[in-house]
C-alpha positions as CSV (number, residue, x, y, z in Angstrom):
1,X,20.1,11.7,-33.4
2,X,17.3,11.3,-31.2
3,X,16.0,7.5,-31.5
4,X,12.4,7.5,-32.4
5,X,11.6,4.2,-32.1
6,X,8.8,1.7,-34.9
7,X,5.2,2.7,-35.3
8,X,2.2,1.2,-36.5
9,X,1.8,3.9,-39.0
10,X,3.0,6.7,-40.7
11,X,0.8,9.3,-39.1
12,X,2.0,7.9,-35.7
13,X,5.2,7.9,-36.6
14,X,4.9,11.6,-38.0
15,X,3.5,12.1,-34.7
16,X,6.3,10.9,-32.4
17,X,8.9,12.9,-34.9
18,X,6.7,16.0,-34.0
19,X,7.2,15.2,-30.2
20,X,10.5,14.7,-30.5
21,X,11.1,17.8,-32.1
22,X,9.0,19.8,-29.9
23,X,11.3,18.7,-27.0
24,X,14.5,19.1,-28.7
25,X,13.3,23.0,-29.0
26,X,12.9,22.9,-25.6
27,X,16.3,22.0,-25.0
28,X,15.6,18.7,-23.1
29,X,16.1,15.0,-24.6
30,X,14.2,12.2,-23.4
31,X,16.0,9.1,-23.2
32,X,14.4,6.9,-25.6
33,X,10.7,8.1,-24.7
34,X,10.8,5.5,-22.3
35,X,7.4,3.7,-21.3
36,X,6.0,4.9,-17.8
37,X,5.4,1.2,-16.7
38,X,9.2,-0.2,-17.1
39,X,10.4,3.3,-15.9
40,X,7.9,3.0,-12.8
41,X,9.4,0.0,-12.0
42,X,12.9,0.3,-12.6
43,X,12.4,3.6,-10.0
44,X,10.8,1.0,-7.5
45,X,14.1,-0.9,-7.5
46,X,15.8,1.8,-7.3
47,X,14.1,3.1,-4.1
48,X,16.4,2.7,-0.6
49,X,13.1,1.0,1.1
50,X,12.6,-2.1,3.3
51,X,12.3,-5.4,1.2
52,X,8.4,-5.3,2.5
53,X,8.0,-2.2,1.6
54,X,8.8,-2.2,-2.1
55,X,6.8,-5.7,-2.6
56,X,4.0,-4.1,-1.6
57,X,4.7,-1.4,-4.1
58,X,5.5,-3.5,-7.3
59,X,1.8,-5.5,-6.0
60,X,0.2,-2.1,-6.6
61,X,2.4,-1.0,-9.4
62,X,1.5,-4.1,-11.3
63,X,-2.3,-4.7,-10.4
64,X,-3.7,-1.6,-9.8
65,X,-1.1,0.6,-11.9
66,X,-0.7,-1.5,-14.5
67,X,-4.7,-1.0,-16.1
68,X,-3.8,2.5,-16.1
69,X,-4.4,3.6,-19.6
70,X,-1.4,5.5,-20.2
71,X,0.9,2.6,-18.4
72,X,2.3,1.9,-21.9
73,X,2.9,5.6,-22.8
74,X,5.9,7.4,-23.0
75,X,6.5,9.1,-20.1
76,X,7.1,12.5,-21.7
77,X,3.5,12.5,-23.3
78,X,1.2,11.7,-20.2
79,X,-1.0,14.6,-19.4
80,X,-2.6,15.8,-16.2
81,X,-5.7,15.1,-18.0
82,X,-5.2,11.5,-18.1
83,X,-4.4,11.3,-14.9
84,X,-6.9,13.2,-13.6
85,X,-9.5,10.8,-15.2
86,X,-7.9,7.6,-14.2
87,X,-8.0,9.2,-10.8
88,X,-11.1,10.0,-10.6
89,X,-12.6,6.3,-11.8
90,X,-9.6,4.5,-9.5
91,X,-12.0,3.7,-6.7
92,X,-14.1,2.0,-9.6
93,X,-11.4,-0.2,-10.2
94,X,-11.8,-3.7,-9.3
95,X,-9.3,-5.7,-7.4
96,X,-8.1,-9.7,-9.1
97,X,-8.2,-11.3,-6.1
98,X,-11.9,-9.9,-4.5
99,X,-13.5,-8.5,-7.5
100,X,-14.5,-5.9,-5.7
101,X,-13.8,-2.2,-6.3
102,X,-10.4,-1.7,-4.4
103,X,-10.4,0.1,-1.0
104,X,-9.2,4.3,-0.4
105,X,-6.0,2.9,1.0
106,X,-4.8,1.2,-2.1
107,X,-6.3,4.0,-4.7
108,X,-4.3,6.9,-2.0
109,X,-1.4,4.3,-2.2
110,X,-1.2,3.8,-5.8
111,X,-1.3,7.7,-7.0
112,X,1.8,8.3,-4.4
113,X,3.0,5.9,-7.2
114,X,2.3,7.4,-9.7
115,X,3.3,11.4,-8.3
116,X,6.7,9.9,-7.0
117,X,7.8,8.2,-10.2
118,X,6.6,11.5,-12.2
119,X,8.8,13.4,-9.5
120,X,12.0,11.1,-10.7
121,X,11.4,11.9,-14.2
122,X,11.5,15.4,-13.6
123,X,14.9,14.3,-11.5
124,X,16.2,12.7,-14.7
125,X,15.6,15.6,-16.9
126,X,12.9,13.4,-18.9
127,X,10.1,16.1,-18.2
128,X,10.6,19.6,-17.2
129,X,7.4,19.2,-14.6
130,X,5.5,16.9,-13.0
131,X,1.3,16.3,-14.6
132,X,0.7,14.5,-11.1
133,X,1.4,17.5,-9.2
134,X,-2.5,18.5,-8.6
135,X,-3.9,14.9,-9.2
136,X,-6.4,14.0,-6.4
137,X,-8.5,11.0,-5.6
138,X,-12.2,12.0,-5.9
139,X,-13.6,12.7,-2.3
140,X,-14.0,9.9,-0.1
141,X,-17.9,8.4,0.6
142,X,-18.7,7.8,4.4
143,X,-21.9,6.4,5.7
144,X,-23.9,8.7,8.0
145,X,-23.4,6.2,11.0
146,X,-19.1,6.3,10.8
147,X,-16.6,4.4,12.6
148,X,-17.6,3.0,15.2
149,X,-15.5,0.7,18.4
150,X,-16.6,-1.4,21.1
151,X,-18.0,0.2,24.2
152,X,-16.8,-1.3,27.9
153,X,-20.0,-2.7,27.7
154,X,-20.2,-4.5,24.7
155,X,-16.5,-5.6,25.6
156,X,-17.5,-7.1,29.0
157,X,-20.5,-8.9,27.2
158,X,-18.3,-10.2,24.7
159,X,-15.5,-12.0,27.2
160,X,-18.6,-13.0,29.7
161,X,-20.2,-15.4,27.0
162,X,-21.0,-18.7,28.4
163,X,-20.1,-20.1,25.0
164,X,-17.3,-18.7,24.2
165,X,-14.0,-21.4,23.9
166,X,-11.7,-20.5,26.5
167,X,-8.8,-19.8,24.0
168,X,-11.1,-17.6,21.7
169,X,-11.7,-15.5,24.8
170,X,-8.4,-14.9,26.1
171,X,-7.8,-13.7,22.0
172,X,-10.2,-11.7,21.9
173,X,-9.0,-9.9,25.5
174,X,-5.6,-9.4,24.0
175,X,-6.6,-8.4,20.7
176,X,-9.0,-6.0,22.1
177,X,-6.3,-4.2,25.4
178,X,-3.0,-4.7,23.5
179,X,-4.2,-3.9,19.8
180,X,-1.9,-6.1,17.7
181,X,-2.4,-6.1,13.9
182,X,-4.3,-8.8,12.7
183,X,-0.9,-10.6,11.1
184,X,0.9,-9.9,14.1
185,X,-1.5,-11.8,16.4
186,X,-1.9,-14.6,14.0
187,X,1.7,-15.1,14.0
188,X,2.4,-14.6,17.8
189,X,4.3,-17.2,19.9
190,X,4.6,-18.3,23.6
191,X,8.2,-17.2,23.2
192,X,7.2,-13.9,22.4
193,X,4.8,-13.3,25.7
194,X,6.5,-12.2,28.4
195,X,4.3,-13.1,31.1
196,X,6.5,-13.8,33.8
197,X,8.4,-10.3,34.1
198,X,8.2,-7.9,36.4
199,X,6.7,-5.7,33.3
200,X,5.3,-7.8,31.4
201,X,5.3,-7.3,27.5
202,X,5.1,-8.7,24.2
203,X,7.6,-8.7,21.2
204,X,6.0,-9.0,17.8
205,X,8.3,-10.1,15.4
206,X,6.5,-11.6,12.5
207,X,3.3,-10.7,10.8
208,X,1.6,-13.8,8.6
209,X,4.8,-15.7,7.5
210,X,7.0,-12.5,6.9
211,X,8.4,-9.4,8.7
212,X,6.5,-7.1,10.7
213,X,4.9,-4.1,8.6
214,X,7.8,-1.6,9.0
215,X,10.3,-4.8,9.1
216,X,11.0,-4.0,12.7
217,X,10.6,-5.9,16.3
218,X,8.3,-4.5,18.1
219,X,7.1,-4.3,21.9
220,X,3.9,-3.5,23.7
221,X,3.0,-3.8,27.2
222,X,0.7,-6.3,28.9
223,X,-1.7,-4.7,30.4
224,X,-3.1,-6.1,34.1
225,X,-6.8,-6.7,32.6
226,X,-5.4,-8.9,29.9
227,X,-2.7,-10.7,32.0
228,X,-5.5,-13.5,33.6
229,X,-6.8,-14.3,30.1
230,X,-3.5,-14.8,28.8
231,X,-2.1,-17.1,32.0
232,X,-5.9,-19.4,31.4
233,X,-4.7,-19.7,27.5
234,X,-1.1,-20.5,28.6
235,X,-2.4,-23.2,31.1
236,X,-4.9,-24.6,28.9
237,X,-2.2,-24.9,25.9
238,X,-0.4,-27.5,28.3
């Protein structure tokens, strides 16, 4: 017998016996019409990913994922309807710790989620195909003006001002000609700068207070025009 489960009511529960019959006629069980948001994250454990990696993913699984409106639905009964609308108002959604509507990254981030737990359950026999498939984000908005980047220019005003600390400067040079992430600079040590060698380079092996993005050292090369600003900070550091 396939377990059905409690309900709030009888036509709910007439409803869910229906379901369940449906699928038995189909020749496919679910296994206990599990709820999408325990399976989602029991899948995210599951994952072979890098420990930073899969925090990031049970962040967005559990505060931008977990408003979804089908979160606590069986994963069998989600519709590509209902994703499609909770797609489509995702960039609406606020974030806890801004209050602002969350960024494209984390939206795009969030609905490879959603398709690659929905790609699992079709894996596990749970559904016989995916309602994420053709789920898109709505098109993204862009200002007229764009990206935009320092020009030489601007850079060489920037590192001439008058005003400018002497250590602010020589991070600013660096940020600007060896491109670290913000994280990565922030953490950054003296042991790390390689000033001295015949090439010199820079490992990064920390971003904030954890591992690097990908969880992997990396190197970069010095180049010559940042090399004077990074001796003045090293002399001025004592």
């Amino acid at each position: 017998m396939i377990p059905a489960g409690t309900h709030a009511s009888e036509d709910e529960a007439h409803a869910a016996l229906n379901a369940l019959q449906e699928t038995a006629h189909r020749g496919r069980t679910p296994r206990g019409g599990q709820e999408f948001g325990a399976y989602g994250e029991r899948r995210i454990d599951a994952w072979g990913d890098r420990p930073n990696t899969k925090k990031s993913w049970r962040s967005t699984w559990k505060c931008v994922i977990g408003k979804a409106p089908f979160f606590d639905s069986s994963v069998e009964s989600i519709t590509f309807g209902e994703l499609r609308d909770w797609a489509a108002r995702l960039l609406q959604q606020k974030s806890d710790k801004t209050g602002k509507p969350i960024d494209w990254q984390t939206a795009k981030h969030a609905l490879f989620l959603v398709k690659r737990v929905f790609v699992d359950a079709e894996g596990d026999g749970m559904i016989d195909e995916s309602p994420a498939i053709k789920v898109k984000l709505p098109k993204r908005q862009r200002t007229s003006k764009g990206w935009d980047y320092l020009r030489q220019d601007e850079i060489d005003s920037l590192l001439a001002m008058p005003d400018l600390p002497e250590k602010q400067r020589s991070a600013f040079a660096f940020a600007i000609y060896a491109g670290p992430r913000e994280g990565e600079l922030c953490a950054l040590r003296w042991e790390h700068l390689h000033l001295w060698d015949d090439h010199p380079h820079v490992e990064y092996f920390a971003s904030w207070d954890t591992a690097t993005k990908n969880g992997e050292p990396r190197r970069g090369e010095i180049l010559p025009m940042v090399l004077p600003y990074l001796l003045r900070w090293w002399e001025l550091s004592g």
